[in-house]
N, C-alpha and C positions, 0 to 999 in steps of 0.2 A: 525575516521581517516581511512585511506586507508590502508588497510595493502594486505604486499606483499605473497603471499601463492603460492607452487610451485602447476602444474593443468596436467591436462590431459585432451585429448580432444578426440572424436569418432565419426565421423561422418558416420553414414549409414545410409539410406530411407530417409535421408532430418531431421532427428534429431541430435542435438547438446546437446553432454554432456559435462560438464566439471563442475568447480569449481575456475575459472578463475576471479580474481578480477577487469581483464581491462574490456575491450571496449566488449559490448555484443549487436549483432544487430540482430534486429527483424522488418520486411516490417512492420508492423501497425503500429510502431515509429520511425518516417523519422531521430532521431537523434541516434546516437549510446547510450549505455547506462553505468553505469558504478557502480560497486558494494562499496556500505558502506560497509562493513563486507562480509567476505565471508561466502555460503551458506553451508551445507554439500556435495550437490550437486546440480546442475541445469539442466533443457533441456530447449531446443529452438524445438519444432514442427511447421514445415510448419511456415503461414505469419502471425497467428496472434495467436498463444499458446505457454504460456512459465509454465514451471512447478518449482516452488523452493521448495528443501527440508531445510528445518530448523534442523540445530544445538541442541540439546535438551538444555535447561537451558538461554533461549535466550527472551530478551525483551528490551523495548521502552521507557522509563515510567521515569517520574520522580516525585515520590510520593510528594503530597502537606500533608503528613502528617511530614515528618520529612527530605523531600528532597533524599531520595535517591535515588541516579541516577544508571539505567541499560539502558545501549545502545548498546547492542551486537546482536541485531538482525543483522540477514543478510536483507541490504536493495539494490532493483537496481533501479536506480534515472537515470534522464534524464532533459534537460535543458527545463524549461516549461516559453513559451510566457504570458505576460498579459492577454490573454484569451485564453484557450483551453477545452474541454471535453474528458477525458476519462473514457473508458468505460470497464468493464468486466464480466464476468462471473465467479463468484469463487466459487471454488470448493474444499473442506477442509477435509482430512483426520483425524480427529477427534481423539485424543487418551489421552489426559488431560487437565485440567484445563485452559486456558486460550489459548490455540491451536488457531490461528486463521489464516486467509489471509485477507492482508490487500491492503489497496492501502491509497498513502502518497503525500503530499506537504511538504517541507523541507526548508528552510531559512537557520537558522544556529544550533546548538547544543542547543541551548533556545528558539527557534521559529519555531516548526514545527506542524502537526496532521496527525493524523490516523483514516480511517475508516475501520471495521472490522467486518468479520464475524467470531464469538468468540464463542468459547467453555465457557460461564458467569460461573460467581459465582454459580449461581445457578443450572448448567452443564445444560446447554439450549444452543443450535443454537441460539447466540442472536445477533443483529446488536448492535455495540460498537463504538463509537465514543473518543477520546481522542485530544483535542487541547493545546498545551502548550506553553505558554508564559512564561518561567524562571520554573513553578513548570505545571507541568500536570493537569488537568481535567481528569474525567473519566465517561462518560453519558452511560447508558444501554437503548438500545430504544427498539424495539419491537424483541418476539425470532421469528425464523425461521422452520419452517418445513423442518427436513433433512438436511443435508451437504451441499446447493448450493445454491447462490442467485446470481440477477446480482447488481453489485457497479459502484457510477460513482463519477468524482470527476470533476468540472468545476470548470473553473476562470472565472470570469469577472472585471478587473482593480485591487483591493483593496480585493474584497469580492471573498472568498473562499466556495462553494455550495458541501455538500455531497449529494448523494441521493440514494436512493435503492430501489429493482423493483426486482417483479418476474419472470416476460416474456422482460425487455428492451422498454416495449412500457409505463405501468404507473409507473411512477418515484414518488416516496415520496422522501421528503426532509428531510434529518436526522438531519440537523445542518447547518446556514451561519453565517459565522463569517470571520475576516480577523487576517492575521497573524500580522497587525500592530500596532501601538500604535492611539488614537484617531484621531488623523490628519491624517491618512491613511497612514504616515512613514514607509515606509519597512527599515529592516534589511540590506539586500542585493538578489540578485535574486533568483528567487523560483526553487526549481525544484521539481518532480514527480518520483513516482513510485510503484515498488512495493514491498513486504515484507510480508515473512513467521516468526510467532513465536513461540515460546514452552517455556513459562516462568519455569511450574515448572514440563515438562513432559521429554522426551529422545527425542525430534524430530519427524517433522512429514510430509507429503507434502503439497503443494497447486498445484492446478493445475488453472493458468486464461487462459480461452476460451475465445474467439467471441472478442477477444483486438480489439476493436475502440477508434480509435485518429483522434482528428483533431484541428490544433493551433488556433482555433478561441473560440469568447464567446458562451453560448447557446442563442438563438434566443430567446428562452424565459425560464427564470429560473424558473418562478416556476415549469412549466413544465419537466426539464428538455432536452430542444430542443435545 
């Protein structure tokens, strides 16, 4: 749910601080944006970089072992077309356990996922994947070298494509799945964004660079184009 939190704002050299649960606009996303949870704090740089700090004690999940639900991440979502590609550069401040930056598709409270660049189980840079349909999944794919990797998340109709890349140019596919039931039934509309977490540390930042958007499908999915 949307909750109401009192903000402050500063605006000098073209950065935007605050803490603001409404309407947050950034040129690489031609729609305004709007916060799940608020963050600890956030900036807006220039047209295509946004920074969210996380809340310490904050997560997404809802364990397929006994069901319990944490959804107190701080998320910023925006209204997502039947096909589009987003792109970023994430960049993670690393300080415990499961610290990540993420970027999200969202449905409803039981039908969303996450891609992730994660502090793993095994305190490794790891790409993390999480899809949930009533109870979470939680896939470990390959770890990372260092704090930064680039993430993209495309739609095409039904089928939802993660993928992740070192330079933005070769794209591996992490995960394609859809948020629907076998007939391709959605929920109700999708939307996009992104999100800092700290399940069991004090907070921490993210920073996404190089933000490309654009409300169309890839050209070609495997590829990610």
């Amino acid at each position: 749910m949307l909750k109401v939190f009192c903000c402050f704002f500063a605006l000098a050299g073209g950065i935007l601080f605050g803490a603001d649960p409404g309407r947050v606009t950034l040129k690489a996303i031609p729609d305004a944006m709007q916060w799940n949870n608020a963050p600890a704090s956030f900036a807006v740089r220039g047209d295509n970089e946004l920074e969210i700090v996380s809340p310490g004690q904050t997560d997404w999940f809802v364990s397929p072992l006994d069901y319990t639900v944490r959804m107190n991440s701080p998320r910023l979502l925006f209204d997502a077309p039947a096909g589009f590609v987003l792109r970023t550069k994430v960049t993670v401040d690393f300080k415990a356990k499961w610290d990540a930056g993420v970027l999200l598709v969202y449905e409803d409270d039981a039908h969303w996922a996450k891609l992730c660049l994660e502090n793993s189980v095994y305190d490794k840079p790891t790409i993390v994947s999480v899809v949930t349909r009533g109870a979470s999944d939680d896939s470990n794919g390959f770890e990372v070298d260092g704090d930064a990797i680039y993430l993209q998340v495309a739609r095409t109709g039904p089928a939802v494509i993660f993928y992740a890349s070192p330079d933005a140019k070769a794209w591996r596919i992490v995960r394609a799945f859809t948020l629907g039931d076998a007939t391709g039934k959605h929920t109700g509309n999708m939307r996009a964004g992104f999100s800092s977490q700290s399940p069991t540390g004090t907070g921490h930042r993210t920073v996404f660079s190089e933000i490309r958007y654009r409300p169309e499908p890839p050209k070609n999915w495997w590829q990610g184009e």
